[in-house]
C-alpha positions as a Markdown table, in Angstrom:
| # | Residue | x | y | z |
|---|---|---|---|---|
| 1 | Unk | -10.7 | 47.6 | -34.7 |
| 2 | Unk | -12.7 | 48.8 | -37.7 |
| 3 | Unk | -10.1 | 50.9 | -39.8 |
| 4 | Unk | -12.2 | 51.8 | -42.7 |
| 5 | Unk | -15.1 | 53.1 | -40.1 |
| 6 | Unk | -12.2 | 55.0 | -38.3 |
| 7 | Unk | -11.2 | 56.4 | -42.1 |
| 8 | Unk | -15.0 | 57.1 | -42.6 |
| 9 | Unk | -15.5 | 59.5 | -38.8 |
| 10 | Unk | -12.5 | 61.2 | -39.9 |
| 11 | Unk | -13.5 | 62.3 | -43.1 |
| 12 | Unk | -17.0 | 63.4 | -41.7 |
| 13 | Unk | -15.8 | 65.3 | -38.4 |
| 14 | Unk | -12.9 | 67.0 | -40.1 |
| 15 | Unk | -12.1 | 69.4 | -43.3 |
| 16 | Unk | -8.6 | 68.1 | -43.7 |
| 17 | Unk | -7.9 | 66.7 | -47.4 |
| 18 | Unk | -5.2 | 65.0 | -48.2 |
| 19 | Unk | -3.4 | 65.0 | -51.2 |
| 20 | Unk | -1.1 | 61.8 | -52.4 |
| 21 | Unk | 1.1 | 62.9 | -55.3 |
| 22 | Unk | 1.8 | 60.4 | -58.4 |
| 23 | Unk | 4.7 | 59.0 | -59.0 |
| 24 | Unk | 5.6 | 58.8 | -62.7 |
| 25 | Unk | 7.2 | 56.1 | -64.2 |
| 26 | Unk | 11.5 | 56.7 | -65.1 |
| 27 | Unk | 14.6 | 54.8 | -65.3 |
| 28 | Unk | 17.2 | 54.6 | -62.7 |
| 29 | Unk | 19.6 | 57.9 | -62.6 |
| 30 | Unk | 22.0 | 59.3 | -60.4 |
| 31 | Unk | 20.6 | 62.3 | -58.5 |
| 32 | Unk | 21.9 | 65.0 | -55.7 |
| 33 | Unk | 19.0 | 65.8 | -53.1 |
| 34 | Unk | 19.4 | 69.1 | -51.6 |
| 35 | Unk | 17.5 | 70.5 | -48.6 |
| 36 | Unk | 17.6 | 73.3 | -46.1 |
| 37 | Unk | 16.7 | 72.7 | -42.5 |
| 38 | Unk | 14.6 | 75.1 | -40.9 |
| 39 | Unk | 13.6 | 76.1 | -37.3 |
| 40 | Unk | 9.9 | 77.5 | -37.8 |
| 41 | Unk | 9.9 | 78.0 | -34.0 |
| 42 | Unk | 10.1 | 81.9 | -33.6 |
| 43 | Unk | 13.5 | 83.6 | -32.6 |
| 44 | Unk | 15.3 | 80.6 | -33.1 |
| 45 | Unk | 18.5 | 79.8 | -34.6 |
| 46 | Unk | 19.3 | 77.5 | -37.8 |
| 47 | Unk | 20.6 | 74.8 | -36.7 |
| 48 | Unk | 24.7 | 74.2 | -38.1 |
| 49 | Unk | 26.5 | 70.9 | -38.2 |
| 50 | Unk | 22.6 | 68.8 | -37.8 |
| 51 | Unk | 23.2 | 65.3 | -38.5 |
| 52 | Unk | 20.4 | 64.3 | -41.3 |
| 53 | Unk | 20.0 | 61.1 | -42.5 |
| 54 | Unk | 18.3 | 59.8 | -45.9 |
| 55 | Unk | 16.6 | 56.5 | -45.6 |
| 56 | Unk | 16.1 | 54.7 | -48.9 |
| 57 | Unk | 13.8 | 51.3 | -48.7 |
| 58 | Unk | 13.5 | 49.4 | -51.5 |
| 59 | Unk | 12.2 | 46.2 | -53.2 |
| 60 | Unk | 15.4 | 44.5 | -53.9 |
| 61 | Unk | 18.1 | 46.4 | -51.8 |
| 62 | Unk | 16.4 | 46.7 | -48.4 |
| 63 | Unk | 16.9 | 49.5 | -46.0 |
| 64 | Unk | 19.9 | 51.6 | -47.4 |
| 65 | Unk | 21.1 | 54.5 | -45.5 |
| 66 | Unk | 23.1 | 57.7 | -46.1 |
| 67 | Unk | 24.2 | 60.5 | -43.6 |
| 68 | Unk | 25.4 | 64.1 | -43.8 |
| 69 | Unk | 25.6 | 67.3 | -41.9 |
| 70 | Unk | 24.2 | 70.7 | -42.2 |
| 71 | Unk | 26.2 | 73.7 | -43.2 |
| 72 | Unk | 25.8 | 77.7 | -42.9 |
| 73 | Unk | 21.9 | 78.1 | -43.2 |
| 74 | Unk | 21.0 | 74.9 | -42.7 |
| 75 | Unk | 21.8 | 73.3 | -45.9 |
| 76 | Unk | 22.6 | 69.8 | -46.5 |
| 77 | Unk | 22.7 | 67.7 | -50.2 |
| 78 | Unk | 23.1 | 63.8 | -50.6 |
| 79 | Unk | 25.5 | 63.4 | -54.1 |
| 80 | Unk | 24.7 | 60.9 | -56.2 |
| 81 | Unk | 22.4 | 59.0 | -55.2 |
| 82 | Unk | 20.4 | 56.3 | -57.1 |
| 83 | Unk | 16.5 | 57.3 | -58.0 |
| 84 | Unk | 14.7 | 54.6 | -58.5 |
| 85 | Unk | 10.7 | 55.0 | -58.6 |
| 86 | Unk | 9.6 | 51.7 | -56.7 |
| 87 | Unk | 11.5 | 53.0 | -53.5 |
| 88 | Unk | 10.9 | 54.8 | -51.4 |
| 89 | Unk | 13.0 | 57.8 | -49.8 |
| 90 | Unk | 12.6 | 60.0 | -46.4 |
| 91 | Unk | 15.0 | 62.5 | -44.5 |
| 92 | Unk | 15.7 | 61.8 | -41.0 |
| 93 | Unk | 16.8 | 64.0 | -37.9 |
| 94 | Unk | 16.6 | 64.4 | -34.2 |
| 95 | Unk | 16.5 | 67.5 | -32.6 |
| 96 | Unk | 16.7 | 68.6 | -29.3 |
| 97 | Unk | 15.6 | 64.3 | -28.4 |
| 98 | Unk | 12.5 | 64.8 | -30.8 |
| 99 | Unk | 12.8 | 62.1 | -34.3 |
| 100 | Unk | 11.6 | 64.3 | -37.5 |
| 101 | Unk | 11.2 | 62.8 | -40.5 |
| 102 | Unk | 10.2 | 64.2 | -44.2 |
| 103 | Unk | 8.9 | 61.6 | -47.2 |
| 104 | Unk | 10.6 | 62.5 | -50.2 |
| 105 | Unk | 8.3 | 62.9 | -53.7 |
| 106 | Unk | 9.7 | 61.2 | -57.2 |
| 107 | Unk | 10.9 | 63.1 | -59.5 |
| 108 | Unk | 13.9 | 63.2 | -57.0 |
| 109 | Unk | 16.7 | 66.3 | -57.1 |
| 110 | Unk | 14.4 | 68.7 | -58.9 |
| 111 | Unk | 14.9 | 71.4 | -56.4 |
| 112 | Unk | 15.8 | 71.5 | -52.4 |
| 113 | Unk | 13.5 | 70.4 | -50.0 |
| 114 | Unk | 12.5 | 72.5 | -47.1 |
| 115 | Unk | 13.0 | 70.1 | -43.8 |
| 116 | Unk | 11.3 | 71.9 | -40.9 |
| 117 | Unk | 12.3 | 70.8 | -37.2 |
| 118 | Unk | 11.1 | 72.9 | -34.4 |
| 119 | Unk | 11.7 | 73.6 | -30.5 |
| 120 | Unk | 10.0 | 72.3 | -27.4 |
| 121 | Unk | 7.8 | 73.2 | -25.2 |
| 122 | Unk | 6.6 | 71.3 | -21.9 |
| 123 | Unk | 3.0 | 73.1 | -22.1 |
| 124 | Unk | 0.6 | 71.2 | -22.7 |
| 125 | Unk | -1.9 | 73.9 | -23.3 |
| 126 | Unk | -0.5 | 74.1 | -27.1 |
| 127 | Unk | -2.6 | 71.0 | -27.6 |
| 128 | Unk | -6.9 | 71.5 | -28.2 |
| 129 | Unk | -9.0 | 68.4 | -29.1 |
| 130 | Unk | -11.2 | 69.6 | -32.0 |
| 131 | Unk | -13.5 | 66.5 | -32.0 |
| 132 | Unk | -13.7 | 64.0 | -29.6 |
| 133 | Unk | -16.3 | 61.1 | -30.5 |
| 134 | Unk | -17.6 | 58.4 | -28.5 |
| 135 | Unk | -19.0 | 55.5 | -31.1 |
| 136 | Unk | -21.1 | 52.8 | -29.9 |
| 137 | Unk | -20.2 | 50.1 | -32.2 |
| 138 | Unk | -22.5 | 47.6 | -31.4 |
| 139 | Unk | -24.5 | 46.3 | -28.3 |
| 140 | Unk | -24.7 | 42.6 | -28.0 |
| 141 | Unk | -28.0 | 41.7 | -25.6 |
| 142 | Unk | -26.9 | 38.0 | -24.9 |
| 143 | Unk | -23.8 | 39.1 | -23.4 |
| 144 | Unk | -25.3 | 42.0 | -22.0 |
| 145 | Unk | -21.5 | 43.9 | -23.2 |
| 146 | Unk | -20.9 | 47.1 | -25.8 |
| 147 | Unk | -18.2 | 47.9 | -28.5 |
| 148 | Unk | -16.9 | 51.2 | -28.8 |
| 149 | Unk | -14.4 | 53.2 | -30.3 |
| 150 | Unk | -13.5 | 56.5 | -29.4 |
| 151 | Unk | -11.7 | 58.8 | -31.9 |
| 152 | Unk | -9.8 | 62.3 | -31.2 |
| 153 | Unk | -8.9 | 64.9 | -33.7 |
| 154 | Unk | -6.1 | 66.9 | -31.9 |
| 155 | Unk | -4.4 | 70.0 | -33.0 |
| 156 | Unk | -1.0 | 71.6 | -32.0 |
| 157 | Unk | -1.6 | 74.8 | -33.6 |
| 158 | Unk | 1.9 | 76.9 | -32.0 |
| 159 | Unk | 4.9 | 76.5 | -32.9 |
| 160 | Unk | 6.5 | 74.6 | -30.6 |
| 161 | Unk | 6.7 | 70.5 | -30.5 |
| 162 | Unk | 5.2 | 69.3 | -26.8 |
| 163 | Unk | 7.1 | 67.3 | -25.2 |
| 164 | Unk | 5.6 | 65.2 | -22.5 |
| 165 | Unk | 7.2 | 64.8 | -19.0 |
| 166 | Unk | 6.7 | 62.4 | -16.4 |
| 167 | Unk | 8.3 | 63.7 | -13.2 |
| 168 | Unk | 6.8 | 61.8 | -10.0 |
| 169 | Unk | 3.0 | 61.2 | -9.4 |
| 170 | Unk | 2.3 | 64.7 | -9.3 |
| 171 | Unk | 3.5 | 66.2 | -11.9 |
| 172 | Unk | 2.3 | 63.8 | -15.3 |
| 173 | Unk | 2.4 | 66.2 | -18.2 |
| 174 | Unk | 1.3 | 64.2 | -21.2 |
| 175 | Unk | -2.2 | 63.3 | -22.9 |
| 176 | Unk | -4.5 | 61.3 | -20.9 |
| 177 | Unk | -7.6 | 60.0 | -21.4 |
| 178 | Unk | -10.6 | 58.0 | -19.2 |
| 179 | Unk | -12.0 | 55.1 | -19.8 |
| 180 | Unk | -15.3 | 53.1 | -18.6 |
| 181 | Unk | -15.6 | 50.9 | -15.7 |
| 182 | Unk | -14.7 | 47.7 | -16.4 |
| 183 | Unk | -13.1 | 47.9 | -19.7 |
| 184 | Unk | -11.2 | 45.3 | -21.4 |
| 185 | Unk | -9.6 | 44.4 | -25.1 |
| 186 | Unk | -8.2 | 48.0 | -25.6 |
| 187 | Unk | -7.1 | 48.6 | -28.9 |
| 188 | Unk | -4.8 | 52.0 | -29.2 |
| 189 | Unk | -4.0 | 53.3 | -32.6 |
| 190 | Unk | -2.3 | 57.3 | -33.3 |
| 191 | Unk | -0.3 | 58.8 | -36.1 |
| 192 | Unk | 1.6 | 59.8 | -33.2 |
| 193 | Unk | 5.1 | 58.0 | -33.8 |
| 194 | Unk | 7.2 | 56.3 | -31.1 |
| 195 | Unk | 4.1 | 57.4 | -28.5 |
| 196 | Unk | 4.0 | 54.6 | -25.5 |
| 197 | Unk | 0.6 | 53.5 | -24.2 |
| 198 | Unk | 1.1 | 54.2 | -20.2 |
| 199 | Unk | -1.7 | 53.0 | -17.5 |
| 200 | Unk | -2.6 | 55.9 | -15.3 |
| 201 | Unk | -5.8 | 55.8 | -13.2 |
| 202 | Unk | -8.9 | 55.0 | -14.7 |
| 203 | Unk | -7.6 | 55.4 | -18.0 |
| 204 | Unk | -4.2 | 55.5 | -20.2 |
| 205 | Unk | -1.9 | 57.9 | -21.8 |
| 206 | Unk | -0.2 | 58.5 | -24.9 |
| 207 | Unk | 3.9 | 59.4 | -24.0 |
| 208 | Unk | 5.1 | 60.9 | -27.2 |
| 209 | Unk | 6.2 | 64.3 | -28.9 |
| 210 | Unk | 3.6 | 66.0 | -30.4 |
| 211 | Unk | 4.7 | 68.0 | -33.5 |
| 212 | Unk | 2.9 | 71.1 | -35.0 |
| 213 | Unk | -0.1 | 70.4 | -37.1 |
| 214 | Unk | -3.4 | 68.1 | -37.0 |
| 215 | Unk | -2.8 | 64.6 | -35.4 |
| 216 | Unk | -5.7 | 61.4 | -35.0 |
| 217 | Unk | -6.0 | 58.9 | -32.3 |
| 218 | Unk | -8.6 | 56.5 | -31.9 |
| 219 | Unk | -9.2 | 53.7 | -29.3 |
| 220 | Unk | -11.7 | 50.6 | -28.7 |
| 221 | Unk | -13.0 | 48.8 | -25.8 |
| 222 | Unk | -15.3 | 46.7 | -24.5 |
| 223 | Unk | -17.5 | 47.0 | -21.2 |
| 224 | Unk | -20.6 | 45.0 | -19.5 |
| 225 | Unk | -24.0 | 46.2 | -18.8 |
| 226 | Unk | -26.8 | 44.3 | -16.6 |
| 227 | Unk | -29.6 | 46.9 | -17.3 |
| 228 | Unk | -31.4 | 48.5 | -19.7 |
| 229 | Unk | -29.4 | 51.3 | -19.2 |
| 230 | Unk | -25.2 | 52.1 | -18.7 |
| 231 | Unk | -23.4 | 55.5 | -17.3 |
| 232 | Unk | -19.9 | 56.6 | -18.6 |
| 233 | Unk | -18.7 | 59.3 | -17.1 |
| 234 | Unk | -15.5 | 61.5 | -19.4 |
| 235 | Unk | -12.6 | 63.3 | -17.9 |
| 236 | Unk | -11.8 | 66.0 | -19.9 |
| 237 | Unk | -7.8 | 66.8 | -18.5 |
| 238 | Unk | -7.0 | 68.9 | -22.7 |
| 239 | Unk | -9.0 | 71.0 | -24.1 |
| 240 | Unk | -12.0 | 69.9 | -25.9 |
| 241 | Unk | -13.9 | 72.0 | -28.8 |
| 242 | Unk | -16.6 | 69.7 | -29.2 |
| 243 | Unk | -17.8 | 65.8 | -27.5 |
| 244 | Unk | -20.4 | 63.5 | -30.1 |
| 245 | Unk | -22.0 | 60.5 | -29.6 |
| 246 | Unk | -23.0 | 58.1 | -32.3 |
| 247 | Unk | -25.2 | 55.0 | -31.7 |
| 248 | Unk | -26.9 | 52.7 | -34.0 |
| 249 | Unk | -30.2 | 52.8 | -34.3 |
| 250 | Unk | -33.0 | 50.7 | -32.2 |
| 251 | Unk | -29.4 | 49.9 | -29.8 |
| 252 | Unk | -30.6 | 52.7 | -27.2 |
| 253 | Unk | -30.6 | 56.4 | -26.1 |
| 254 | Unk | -28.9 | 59.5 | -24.6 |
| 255 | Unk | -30.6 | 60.9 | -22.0 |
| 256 | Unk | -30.2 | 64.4 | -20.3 |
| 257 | Unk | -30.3 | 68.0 | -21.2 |
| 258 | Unk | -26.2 | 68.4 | -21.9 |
| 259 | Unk | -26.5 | 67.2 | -25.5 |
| 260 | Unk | -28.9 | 67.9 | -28.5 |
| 261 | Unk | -29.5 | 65.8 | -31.2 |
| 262 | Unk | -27.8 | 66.3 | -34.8 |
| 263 | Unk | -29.9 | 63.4 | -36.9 |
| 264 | Unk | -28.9 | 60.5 | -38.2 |
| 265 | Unk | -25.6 | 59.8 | -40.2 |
| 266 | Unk | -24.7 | 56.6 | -42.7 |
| 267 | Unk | -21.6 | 54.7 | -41.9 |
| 268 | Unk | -20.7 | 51.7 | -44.3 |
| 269 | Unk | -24.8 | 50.7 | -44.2 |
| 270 | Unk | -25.1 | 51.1 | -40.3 |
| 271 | Unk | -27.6 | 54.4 | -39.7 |
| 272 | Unk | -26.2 | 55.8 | -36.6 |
| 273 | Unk | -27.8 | 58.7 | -34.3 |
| 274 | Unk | -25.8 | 61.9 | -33.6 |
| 275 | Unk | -25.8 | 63.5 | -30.3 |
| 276 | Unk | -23.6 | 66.2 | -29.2 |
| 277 | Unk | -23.0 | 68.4 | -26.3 |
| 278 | Unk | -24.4 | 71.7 | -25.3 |
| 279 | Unk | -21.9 | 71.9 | -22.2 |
| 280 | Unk | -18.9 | 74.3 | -22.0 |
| 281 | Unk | -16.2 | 72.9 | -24.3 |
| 282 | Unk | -13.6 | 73.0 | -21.4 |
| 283 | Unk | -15.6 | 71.5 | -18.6 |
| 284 | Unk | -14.0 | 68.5 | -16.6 |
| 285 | Unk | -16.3 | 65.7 | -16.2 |
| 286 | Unk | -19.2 | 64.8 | -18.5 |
| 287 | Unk | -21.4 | 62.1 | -17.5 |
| 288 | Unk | -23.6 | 59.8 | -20.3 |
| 289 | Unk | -26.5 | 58.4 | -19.7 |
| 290 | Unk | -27.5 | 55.2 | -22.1 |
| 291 | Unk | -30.8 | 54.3 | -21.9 |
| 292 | Unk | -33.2 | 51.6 | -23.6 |
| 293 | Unk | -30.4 | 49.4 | -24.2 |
| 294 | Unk | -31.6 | 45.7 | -25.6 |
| 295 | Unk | -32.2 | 42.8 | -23.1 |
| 296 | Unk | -31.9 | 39.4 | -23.8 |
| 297 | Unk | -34.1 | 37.0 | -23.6 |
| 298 | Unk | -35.3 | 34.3 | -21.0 |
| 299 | Unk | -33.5 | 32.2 | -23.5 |
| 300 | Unk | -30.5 | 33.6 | -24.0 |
| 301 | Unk | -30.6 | 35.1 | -20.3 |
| 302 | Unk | -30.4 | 30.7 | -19.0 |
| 303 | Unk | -27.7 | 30.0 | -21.8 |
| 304 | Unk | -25.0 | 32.8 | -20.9 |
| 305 | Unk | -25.3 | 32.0 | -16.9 |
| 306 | Unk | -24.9 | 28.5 | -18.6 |
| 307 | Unk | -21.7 | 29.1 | -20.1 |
| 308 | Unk | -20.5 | 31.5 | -16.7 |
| 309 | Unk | -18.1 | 29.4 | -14.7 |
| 310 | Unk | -20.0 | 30.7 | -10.9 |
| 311 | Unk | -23.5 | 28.3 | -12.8 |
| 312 | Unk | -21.2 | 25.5 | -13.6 |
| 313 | Unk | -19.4 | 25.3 | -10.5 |
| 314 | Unk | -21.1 | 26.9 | -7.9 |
| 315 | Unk | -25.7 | 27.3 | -9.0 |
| 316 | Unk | -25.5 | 23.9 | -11.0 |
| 317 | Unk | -24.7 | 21.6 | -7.9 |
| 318 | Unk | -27.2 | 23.9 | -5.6 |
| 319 | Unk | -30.3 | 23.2 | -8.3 |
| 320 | Unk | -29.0 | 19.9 | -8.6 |
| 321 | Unk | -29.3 | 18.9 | -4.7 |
| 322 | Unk | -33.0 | 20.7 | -4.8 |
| 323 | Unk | -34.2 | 19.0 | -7.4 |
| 324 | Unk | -32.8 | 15.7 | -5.6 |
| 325 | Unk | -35.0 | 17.3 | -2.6 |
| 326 | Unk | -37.7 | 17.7 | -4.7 |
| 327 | Unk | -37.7 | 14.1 | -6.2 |
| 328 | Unk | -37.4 | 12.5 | -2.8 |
| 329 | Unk | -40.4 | 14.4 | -1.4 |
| 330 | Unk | -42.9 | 13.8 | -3.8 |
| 331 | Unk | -42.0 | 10.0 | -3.4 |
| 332 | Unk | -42.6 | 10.6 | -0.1 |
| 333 | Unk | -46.0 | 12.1 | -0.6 |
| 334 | Unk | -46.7 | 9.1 | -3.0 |
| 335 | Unk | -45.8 | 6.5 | -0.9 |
| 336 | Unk | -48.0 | 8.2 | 1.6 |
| 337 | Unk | -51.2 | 8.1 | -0.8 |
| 338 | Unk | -50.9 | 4.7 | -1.2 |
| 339 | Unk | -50.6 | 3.6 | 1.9 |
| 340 | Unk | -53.6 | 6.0 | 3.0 |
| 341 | Unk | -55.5 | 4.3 | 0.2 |
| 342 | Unk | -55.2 | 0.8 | 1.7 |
| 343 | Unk | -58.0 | 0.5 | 4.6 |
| 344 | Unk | -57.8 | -2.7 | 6.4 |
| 345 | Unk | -60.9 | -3.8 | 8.6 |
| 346 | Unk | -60.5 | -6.6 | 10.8 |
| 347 | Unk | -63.5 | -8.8 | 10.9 |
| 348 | Unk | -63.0 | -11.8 | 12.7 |
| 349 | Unk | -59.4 | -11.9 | 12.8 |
| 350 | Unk | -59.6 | -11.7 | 8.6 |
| 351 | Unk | -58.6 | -8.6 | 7.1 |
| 352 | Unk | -60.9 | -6.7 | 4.5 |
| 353 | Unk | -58.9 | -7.5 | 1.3 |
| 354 | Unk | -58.7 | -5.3 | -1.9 |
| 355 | Unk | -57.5 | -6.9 | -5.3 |
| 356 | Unk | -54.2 | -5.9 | -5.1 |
| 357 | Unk | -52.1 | -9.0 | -5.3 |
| 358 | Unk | -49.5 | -8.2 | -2.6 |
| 359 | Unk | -52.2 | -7.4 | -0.3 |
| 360 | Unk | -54.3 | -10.5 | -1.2 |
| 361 | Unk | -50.7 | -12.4 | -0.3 |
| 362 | Unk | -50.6 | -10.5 | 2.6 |
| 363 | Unk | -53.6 | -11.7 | 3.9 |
| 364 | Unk | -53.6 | -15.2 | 3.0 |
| 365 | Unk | -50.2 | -14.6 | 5.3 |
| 366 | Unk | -52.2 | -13.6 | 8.4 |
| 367 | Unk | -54.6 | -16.5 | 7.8 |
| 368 | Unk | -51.9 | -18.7 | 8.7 |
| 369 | Unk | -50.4 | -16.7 | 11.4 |
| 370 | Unk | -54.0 | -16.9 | 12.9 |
| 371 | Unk | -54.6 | -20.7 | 12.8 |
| 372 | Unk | -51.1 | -21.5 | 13.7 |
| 373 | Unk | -51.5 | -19.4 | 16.9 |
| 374 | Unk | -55.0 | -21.4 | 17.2 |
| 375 | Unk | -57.1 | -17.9 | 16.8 |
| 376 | Unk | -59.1 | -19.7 | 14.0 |
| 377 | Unk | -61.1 | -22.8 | 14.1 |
| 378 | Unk | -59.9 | -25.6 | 10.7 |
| 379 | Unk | -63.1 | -25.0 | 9.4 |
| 380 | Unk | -63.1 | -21.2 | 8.9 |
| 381 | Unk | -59.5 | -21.4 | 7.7 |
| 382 | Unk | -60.1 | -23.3 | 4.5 |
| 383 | Unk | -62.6 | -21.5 | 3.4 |
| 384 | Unk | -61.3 | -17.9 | 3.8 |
| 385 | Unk | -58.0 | -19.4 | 2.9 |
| 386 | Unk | -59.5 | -21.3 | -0.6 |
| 387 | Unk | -61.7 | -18.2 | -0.8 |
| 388 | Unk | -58.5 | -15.5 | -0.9 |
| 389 | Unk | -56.4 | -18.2 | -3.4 |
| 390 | Unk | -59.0 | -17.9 | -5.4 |
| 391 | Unk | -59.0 | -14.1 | -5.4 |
| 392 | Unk | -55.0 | -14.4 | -5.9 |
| 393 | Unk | -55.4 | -16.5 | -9.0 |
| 394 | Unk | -57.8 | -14.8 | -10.6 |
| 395 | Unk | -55.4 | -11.2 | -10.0 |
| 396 | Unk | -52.5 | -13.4 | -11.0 |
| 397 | Unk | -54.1 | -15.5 | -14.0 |
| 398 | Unk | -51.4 | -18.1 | -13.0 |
| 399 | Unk | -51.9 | -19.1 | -9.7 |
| 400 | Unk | -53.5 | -22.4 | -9.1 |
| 401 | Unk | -55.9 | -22.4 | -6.1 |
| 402 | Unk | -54.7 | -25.3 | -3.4 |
């Protein structure tokens, strides 16, 4: 999967910046981190005697861990603990079965941290897909099959963390999503931590809490075509703002009156047309039509059914045995004008001769059989005999006439 393409849709389908703070340079000291938790889900309690852990990874020390509890208001400290720049630190806690987790900035200790946790809710109507882009990555003609990569920008904008459910066939409450016919090499990647990757229907799901805030999930596949033209129908089971479709240039089409076109767009050198959808932003289904799609050539149509195991196994030994048909019948049809080309008139009991040496030998042959069987007269024998080895040598040019 192309990550920095991924980086690049993201930037251009969303507003969000994001800000990576510095991290100066100091020596190692002895610090107290401090920190409140707090519930930002409304009319809810602060949580008292909430396990939090702080993680600390580092270079040389590996994964070190510290643990405390939460007092009156939420409040929690570490004491003394080492702050070194390298490593890095992160507060830990699970509540009500969902992980949180909060990176900690250096300078460490400077003043307490807010560490905000949140109830649940089973709805998953919090959730609304802002963007949801389907990129054809390339199309490769002499495999007649297409890359593409779909990416979702999904917000959660109550607050409440979802919290999927799977209870029974009829009742799957989590994110789902389609995919084409005949898909393979899926590729699933989401910011979206501890999600599973579930197979449902046509398509897959994500299992996994959903927190408050923005969240990105992108996916690749591949799928065949065998015209010059390819359907993929979307089912749309969240909310969706908006649905785009990007596809290189001189690689094919979208056809039908649900989408208008936004222009071209730049991607890493590859220019890209835009289409989006005039549709509802809630309807179910959405078909795609891709048309113009490249064809391969004769060429490279012979050499993929070459390399297909059905040719090799199956077509090869069929045009094998009809060319061994074909072969055998135009000998046939040789042998045929040749022997139609030899005329033989008997005169006499002497047949007409040509200057062919088998046929001269052949005759000569019958010229015995007809004087043995006393049909010819010692006279006429020798000289049509003498006359037809004389015809044979000169063929020959190294026979001897007797």
């Amino acid at each position: 999967m192309n990550y920095k393409l991924i980086t690049l849709l993201f930037m251009l389908f969303s507003l969000h910046i994001f800000a990576f703070p510095t991290t100066p340079a100091h020596s190692q000291e002895l610090v107290t981190i401090k920190g409140n938790l707090i519930n930002q889900s409304p009319n809810s309690d602060i949580p008292v005697e909430q396990t939090v852990f702080l993680q600390i990874v580092g270079g040389d020390t590996g994964v070190m861990q510290y643990q405390t509890n939460s007092g009156r208001n939420g409040y929690f400290e570490f004491p003394n603990i080492p702050s070194v720049p390298s490593d890095s630190y992160s507060l830990i806690t699970n509540y009500m079965d969902i992980e949180y987790s909060l990176p900690l900035n250096h300078p460490l200790g400077e003043r307490p941290v807010t560490f905000e946790i949140y109830n649940t809710t089973q709805n998953i109507d919090v959730l609304n897909i802002d963007s949801h882009t389907l990129l054809i990555h390339a199309v490769d003609p002499v495999n007649l099959s297409i890359s593409a990569m779909e990416i979702i920008l999904l917000t959660n904008n109550d607050k409440l963390t979802f919290q999927p459910l799977i209870d029974g066939p009829e009742n799957m409450n989590f994110l789902r999503f389609s995919l084409v016919q005949e898909w393979s090499s899926l590729e699933v990647q989401s910011d979206l931590p501890n999600a599973q990757i579930i197979n449902v229907g046509s398509g897959f799901g994500l299992y996994g809490a959903i927190k408050p805030g923005f969240h990105q999930i992108a996916f690749s596949y591949q799928f065949p075509y065998d015209k010059d033209n390819s359907t993929i129908s979307h089912s749309f089971l969240q909310k969706t703002s908006k649905f785009r479709v990007l596809i290189p240039e001189n690689s094919g089409l979208i056809s039908g009156s649900a989408y208008e076109s936004l222009g071209v767009v730049d991607l890493e050198g590859t220019v890209y047309n835009v289409w989006e959808t005039q549709e509802p932003a809630n309807s179910i289904t959405l078909t795609t039509h891709l048309t113009e799609l490249p064809q391969p050539s004769l060429w490279e149509t012979l050499l993929r059914k070459a390399n297909t195991t059905n040719f090799t196994t199956i077509w090869f030994p069929i045009l094998f045995a009809i060319s061994l048909v074909g072969l055998l019948a135009f000998a046939i049809f040789y042998k045929s004008r040749i022997m139609n080309s030899i005329k033989p008139d008997i005169s006499g009991n002497i047949p007409v001769l040509t200057d062919r040496s088998y046929e001269l030998q052949e005759a000569i042959s019958g010229l015995d059989a007809a004087f043995n069987d006393g049909n010819m007269d010692q006279s006429t024998y020798i000289k049509e005999r003498k006359l037809l080895k004389t015809k044979l040598s000169a063929d020959l040019g190294n026979i001897k006439c007797e």
